[in-house]
N, C-alpha and C positions, 0 to 999 in steps of 0.2 A: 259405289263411290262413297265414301265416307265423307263426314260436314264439312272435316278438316280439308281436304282432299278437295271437294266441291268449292271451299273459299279459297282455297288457292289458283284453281285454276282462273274464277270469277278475277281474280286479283290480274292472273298474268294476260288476260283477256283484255281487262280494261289496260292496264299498264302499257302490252303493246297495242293496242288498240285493234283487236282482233275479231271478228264476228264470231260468236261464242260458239263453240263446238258442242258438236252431240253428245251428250250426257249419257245416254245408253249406251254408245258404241264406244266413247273415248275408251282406253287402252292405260292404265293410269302408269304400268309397266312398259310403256313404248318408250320411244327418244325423246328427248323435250325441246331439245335442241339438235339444229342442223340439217342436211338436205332431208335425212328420212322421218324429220318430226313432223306429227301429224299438222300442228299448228303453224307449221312454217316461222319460227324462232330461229335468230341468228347471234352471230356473238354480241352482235350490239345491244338488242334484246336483251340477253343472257345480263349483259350489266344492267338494265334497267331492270330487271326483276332482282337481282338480288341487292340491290339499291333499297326496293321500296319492301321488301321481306325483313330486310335490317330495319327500317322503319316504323314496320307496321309491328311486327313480330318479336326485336331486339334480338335477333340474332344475327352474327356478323359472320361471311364468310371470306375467312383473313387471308388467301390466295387463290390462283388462277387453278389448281389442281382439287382445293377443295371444293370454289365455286363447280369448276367440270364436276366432279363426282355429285353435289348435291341436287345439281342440274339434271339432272342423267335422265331422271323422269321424275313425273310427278310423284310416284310413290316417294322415290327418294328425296326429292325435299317436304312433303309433308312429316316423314320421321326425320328428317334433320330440326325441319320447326318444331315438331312435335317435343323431341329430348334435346337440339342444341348441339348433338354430335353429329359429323358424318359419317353418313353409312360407308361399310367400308370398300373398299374398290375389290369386285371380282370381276372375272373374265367376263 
């Protein structure tokens, strides 16, 4: 897991108030959101985190189809924070 990676997750841990996950096993390519996310994130979550990523970070994420994709997992929003773009939607 990378710093970037590791402060994000740290970030959505506290944000939804989450007992912090395993750091060896996390999966940074899994779902981040919804039934099969490891952390049990939901859409309402899904807004608080990208509330406080605009915040912390200054990046906005300006609708409902970008926040989905930059959500997707945590790799995908650490290079969305990382450069600002969303990665792009594949199957």
């Amino acid at each position: 897991m990378t710093p970037l990676q590791l402060e994000l997750l740290e970030l959505i841990e506290v944000t939804c108030k989450l007992p912090a996950a395993d750091r060896e096993t996390f999966d940074v390519h899994g779902p981040l959101i919804g039934p099969d996310s490891a952390l049990g994130i939901d859409s309402l979550d899904a807004l608080e985190i990208a509330v406080t990523v605009q915040q912390r970070y200054g990046v906005r994420m300006n609708s409902e189809n970008t926040t989905r994709t930059v959500l997707r997992s945590l790799a995908s929003l650490t290079d969305y924070v990382a450069t600002g773009e969303s990665p792009a939607t594949t199957g």
